[in-house]
LUMTORTOR-318641 format. One record per residue: x, y, z of N, C-alpha, C in turn. Coordinates in steps of 0.02 Angstrom, whole numbers, plus 32768, in hexadecimal, padded with zeros to 4 digits. Example, Ala and Ser with C-alpha at 12.3 -4.5 7.8 and 13.67 -1.06 7.14 Angstrom:
BEGIN
82947EE4818682677F1F818682947F5B8186
82827F90816282AC7FCB816582858002818A
//
This chain:
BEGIN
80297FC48000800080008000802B803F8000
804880387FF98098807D7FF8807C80A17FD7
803B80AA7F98804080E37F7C800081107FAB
7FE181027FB67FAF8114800C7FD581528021
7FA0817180307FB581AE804A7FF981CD8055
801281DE801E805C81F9800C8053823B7FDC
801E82417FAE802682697F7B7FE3829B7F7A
7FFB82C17F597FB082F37F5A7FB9830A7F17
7FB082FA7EE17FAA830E7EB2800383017E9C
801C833F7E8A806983247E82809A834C7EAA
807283607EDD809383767F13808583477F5F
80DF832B7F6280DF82EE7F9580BF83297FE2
80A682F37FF7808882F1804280B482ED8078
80C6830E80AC80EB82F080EE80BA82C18100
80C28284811C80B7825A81488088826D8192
8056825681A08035826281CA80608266821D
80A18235821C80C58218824280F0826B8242
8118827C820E813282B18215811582EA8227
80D682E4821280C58333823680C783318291
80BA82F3828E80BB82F182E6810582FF8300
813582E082D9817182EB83028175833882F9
814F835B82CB816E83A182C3815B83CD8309
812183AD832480FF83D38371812583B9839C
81768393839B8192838783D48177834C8400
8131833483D1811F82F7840D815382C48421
817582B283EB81A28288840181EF8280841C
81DF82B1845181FD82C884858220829B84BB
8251824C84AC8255823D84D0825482398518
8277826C85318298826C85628249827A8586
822882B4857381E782AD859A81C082828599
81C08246857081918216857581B281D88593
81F281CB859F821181B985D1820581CC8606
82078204863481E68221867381A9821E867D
818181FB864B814481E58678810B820A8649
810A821B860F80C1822B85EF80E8825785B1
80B98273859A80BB82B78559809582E08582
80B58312855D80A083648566805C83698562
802A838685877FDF839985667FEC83C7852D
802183F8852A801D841684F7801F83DD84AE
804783C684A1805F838C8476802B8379846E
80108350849D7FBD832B84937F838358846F
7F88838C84847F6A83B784567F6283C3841A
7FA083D084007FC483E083BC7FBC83908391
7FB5835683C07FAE831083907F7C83158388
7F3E832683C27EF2832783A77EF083548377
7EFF839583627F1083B8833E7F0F83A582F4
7F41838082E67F5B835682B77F4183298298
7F1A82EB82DE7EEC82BD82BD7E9C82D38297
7E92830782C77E4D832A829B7E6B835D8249
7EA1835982407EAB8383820E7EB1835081DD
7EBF82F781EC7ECE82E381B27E9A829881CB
7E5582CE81CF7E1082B481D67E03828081F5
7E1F8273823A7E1C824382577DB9824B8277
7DBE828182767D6B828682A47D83829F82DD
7D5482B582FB7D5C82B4833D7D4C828C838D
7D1B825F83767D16821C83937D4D81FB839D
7D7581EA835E7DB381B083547DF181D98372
7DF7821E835E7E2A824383877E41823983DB
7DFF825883FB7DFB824F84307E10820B8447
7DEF81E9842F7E0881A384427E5281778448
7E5581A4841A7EB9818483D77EDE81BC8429
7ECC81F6842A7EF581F9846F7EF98202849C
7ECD81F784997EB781D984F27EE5819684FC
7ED9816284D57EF5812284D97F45813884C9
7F5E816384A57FB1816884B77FA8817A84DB
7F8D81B685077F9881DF853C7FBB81B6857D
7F7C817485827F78814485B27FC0811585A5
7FB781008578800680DE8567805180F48598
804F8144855B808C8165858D807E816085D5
805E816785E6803F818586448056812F8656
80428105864C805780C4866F808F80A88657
80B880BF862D810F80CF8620810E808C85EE
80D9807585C380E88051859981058060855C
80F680AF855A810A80DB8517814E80FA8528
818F80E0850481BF810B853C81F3811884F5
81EC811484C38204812A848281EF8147844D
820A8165841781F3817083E981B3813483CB
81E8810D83A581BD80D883A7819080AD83C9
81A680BE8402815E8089842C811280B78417
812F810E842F80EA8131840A80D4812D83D3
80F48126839080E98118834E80C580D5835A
80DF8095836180B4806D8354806B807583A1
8075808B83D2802A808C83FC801180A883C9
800B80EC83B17FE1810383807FCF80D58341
7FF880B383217FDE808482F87FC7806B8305
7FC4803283357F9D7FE3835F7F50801E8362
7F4A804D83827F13805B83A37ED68077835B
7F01809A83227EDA808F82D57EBE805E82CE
7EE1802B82D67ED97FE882A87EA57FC682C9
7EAF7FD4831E7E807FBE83447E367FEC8333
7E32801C831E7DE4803C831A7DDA801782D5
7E15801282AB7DEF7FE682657DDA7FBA826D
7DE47F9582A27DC87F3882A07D957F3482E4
7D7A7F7982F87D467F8E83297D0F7F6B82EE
7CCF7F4A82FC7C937F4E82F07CA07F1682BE
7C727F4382827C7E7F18824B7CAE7F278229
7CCF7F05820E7D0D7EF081EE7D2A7EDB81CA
7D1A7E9981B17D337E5E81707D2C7E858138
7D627E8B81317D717EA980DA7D6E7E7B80B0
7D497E4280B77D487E0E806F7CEF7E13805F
7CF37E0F801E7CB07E087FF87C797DDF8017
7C487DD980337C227DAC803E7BEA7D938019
7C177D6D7FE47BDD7D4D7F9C7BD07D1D7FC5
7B8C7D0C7FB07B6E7CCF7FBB7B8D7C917FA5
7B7A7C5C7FCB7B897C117F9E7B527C067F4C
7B2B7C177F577B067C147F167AFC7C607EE7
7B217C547EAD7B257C827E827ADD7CA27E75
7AD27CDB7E4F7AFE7D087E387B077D407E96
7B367D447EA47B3F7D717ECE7B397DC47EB0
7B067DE47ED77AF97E407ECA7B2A7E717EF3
7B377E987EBB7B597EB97EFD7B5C7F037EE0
7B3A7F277F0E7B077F697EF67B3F7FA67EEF
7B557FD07EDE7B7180067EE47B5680397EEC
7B6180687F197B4480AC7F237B7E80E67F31
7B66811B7F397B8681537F467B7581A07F20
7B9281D67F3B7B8482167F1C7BB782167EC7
7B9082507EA27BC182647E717C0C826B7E63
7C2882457E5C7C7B82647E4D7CA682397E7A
7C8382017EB37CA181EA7ECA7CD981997EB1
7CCA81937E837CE681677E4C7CC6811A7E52
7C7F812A7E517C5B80E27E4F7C6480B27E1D
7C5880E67DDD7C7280A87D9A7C9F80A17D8B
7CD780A87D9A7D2780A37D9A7D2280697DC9
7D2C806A7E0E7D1580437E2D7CEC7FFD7E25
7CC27FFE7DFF7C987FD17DDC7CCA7F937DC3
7CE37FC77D8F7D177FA37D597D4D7F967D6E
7D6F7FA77DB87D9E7F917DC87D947F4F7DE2
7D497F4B7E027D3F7F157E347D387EDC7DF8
7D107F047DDA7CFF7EC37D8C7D387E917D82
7D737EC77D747DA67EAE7D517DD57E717DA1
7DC47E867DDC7DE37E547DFF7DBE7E227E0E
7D817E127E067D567DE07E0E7D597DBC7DD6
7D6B7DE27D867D6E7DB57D5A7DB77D827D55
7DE17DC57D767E307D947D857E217D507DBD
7E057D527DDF7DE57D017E0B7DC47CEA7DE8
7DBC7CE47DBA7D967CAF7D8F7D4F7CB27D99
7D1C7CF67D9C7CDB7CF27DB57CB87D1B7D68
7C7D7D0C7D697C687D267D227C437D5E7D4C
7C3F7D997D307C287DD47D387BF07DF77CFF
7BBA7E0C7D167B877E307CF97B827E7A7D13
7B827E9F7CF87B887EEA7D0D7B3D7F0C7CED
7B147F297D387AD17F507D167AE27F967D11
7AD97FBC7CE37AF87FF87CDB7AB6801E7CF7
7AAA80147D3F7A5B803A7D547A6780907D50
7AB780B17D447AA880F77D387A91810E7D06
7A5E81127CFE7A3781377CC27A2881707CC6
7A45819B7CED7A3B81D27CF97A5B82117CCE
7AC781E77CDB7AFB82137CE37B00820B7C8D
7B0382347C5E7B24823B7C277B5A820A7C24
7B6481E87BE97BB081AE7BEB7BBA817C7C11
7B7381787C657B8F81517C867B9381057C6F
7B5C80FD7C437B4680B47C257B8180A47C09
7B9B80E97BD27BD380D67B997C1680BD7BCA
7C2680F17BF57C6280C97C1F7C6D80877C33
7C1E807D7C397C1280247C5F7C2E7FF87C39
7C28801B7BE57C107FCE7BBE7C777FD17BB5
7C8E80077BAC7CD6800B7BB37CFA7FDF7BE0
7CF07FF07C0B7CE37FB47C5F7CF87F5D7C3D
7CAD7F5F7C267CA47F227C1C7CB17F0E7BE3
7CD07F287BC67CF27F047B7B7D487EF67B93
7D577F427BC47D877F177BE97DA27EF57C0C
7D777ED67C2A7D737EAF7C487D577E697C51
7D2F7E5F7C187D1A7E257BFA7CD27E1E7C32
7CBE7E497C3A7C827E477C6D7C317E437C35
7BFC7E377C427BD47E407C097BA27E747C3B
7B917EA47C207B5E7ECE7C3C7B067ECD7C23
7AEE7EE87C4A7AAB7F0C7C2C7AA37F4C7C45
7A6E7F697C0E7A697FA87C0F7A2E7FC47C01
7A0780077BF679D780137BD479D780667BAE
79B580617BAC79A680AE7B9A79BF80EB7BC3
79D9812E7BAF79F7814C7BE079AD815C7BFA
798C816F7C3F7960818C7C65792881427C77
795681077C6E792280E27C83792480C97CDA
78FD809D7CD178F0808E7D2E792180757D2C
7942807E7D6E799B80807D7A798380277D9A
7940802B7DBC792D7FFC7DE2791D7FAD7DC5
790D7FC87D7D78E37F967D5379347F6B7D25
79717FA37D0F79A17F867D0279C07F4E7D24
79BE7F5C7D7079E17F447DAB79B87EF87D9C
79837EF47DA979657EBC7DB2795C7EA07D6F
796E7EAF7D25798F7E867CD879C77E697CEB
79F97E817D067A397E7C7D067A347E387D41
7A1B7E307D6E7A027DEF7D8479F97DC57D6A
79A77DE67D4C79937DA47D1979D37D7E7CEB
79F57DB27CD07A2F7D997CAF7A637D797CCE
7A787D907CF67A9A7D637D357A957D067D19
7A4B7D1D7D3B7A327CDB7D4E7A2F7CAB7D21
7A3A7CC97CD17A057CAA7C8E7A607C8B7C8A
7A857CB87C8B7ACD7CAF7C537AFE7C827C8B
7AD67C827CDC7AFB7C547D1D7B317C737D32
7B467CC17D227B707CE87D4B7B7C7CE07D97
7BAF7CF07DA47BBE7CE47DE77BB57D257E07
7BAB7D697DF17BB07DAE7E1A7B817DD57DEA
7B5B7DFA7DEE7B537E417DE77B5F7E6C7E05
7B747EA87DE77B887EE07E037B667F257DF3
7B347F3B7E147AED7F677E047B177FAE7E1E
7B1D7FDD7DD67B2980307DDC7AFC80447DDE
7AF680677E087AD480A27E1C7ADB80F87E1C
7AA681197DFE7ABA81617E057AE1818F7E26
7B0B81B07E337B2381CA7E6D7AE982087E60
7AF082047EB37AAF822D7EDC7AD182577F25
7AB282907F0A7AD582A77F5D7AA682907F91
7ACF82947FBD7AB482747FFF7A508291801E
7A6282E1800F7A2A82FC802679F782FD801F
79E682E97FC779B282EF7F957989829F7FA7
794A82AF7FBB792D827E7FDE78F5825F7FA0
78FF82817F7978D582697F35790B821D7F22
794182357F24797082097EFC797C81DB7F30
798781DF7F5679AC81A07FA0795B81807F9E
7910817B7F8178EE816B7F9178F1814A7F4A
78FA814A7F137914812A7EED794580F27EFF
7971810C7EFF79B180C47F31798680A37F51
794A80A07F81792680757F8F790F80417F80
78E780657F5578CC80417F0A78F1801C7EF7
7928800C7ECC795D7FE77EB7795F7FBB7EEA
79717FCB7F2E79827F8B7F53794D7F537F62
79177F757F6578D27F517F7878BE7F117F47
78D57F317EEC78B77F167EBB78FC7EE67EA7
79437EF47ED279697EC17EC079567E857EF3
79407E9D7F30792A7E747F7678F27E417F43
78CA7E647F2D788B7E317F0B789E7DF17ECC
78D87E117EB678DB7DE87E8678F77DA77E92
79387DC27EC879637D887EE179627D6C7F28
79527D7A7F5179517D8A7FB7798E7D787FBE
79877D917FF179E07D8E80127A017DE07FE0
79ED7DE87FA97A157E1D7F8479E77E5E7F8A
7A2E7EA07F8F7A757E8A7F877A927E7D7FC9
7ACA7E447F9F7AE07E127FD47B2C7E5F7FE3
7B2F7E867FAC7B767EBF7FD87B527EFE7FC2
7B4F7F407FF67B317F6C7FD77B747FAE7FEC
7B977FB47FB37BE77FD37FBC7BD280117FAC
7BD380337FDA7BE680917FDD7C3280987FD0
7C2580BD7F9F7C6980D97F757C76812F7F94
7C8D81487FBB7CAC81827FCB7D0581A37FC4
7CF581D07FA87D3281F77F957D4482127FDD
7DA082077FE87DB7820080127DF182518009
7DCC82747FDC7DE582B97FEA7DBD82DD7FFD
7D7982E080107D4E831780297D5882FD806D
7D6E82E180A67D6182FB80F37D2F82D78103
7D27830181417CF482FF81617C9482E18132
7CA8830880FA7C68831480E97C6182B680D4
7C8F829E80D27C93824480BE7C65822D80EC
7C75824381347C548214815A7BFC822E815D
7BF0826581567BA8826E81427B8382468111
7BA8825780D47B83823880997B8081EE80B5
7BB181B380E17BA4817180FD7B73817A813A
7B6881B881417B2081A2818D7AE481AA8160
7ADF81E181167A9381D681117A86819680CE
7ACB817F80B47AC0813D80837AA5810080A7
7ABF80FB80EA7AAD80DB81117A8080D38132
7A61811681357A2A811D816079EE810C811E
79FA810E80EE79DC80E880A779C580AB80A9
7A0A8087809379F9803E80977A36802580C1
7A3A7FED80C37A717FD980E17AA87FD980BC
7ADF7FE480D97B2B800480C67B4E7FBD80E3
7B757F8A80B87B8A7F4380D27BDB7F5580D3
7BF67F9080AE7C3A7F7880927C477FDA8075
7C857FEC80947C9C8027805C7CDA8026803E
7CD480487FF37D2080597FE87D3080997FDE
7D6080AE7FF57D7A80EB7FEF7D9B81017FC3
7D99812F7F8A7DB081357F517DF781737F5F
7E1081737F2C7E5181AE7F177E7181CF7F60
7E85818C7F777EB2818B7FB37EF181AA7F92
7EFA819A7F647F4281A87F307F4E81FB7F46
7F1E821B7F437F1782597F4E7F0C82807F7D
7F1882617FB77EF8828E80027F408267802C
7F5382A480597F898290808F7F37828980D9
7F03827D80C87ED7827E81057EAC82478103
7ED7822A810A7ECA81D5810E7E9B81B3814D
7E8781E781787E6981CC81C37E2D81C381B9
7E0081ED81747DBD81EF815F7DA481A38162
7DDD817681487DCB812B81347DAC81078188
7DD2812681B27DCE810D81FD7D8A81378222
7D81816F82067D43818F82277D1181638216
7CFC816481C07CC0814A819B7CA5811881C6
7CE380E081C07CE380AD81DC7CB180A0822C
7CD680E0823E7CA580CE828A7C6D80FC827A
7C688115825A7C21814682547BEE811D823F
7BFA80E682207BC380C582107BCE806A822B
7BFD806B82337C08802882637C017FE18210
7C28800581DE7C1A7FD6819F7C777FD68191
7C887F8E81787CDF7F8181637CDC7FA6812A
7D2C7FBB812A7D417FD280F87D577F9980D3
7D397F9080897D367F51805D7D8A7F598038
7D887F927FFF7DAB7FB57FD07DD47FF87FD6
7E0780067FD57E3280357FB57E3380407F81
7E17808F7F517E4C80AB7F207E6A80CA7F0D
7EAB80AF7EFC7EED80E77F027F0580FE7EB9
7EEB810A7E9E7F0081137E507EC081087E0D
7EDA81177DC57EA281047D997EA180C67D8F
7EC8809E7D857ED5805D7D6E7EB4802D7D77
7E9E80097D507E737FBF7D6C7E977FAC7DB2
7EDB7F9D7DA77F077F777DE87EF57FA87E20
7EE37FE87E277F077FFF7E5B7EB780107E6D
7E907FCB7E957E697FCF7ED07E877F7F7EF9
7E987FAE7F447EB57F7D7F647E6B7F6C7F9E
7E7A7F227FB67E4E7F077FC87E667F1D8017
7E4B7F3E805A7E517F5980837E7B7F1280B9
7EBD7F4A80D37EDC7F1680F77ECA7F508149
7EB67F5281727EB77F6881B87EFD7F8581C8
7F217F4081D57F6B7F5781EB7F987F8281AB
7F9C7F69817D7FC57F7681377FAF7FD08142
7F687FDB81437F698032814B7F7180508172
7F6F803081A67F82805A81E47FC9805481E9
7FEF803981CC803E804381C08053807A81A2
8029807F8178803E80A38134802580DF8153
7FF780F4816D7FCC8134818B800B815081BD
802A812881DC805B812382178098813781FA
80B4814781CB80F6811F81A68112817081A6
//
């Protein structure tokens, strides 16, 4: 995961780790004598809300060093570097958790996509396409955005590269009525996955999230149990505002799994750890780049290294 929060466009990032040493926290000699500075502690909470930890997970992240140093388990540079890591990694594997797919034993497994505009759902799509087709699984792709100009045409791009077979319809048709063809087809051609796009919708617009309903209800009818993954796709350069758009998608339908997109591009990598507890759903996916290859399948420890580093 080395390319993770390092870059911001093409201007490199300091390290989340370095900005802390720049506040002096790692001040041996005083954390040898028995704690850190409140000032210091300050300046890290400081730090962790600047590179969107939340303020829930903040408080928490130091409080738990705080306690460390104070009972003299923290008595180095490094012992503080990694407490702060262990205690990330530990809010990642809080709740729910399992970053692996949960397809069914009996094909075709659904697995719904949602999210706002711009957050890279059909990119995403076609990345996942293309690694499910590398395991040897046959893939059907419903192009349910009928909304977005091009979004259909991108799909079928998708799926020519990827050897995926799609369905589609008319641009402005029922996003809901595609979703549940692309089943039927599933089912007819014995696919092992569909993968149902969806419009991006902002969070607020209650016309449209009542739509997303719809879709899930009429994929629920066709198949039960589906969808068996319902993946919120959020862009991991807006902040704060990430973990909103995951309380009202959620507060929608159910939210099983997220991925976090154009990590490649943000040194504020803590958003992934807020979301996470804001809605109490695993982080499934990473993506760090355009490339088919470059969505990584979420390791807990592997990012909280890298967040640390």
């Amino acid at each position: 995961m080395s390319r993770i929060v390092k870059r911001a466009g093409d201007v490199p990032q300091r390290s989340l780790w370095a900005r802390i040493k720049d506040v002096a926290l790692m001040d041996v000699a005083v954390i040898a004598r028995g704690g850190v500075r409140e000032g210091s502690l300050e300046q890290l909470e400081q730090l962790l809300l600047e590179a969107d930890f939340g303020v829930p997970v903040t408080l928490r992240l130091v409080d738990e060093v705080s306690r460390l140093a104070q009972r003299g388990i923290v008595k180095s540079e490094a012992e503080f570097q990694e407490a702060l890591r262990a205690a990330i990694e530990s809010a990642l594997r809080a709740g729910r958790s399992d970053p692996g797919l949960a397809l069914p034993a009996t094909a075709p497994a659904v697995i719904l996509v949602i999210g706002v505009n711009g957050a890279g759902k059909t990119t995403f799509i076609g990345k996942l396409a293309q690694r499910l087709r590398g395991e040897g699984r046959s893939v059907v792709l419903a192009a349910g955005d009928t909304f977005r100009a091009g979004a259909i045409d991108q799909l079928r791009v998708w799926a020519e590269r990827t050897g995926a077979d799609i369905v589609a319809s008319a641009p402005g048709a029922d996003p809901a009525a595609v979703a549940f063809h692309g089943i039927d087809a599933a089912v007819t051609r014995g696919a092992d996955v569909v993968i149902v796009d969806t419009a991006g919708r902002l969070h607020t617009s209650a016309g449209l999230m009542d739509e997303l309903k719809k879709v899930a209800r009429v994929i629920a009818r066709r198949l039960p149990g589906a969808p068996h993954e319902t993946l919120l796709v959020l862009d991991g350069t807006i902040g704060q505002n990430a973990v909103q758009q995951a309380k009202e998608f959620s507060a929608a339908v159910p939210v099983t799994g997220l991925v976090v997109t154009k990590l490649d591009g943000t040194a504020r990598g803590g958003v992934v750890v807020a979301v996470h507890e804001a809605i109490d759903a695993p982080v499934k996916f990473l993506g760090v780049g355009e490339q088919a290859a470059d969505l990584v399948p979420f390791d807990a420890a592997a990012f909280s290294r890298e967040l640390i580093s």
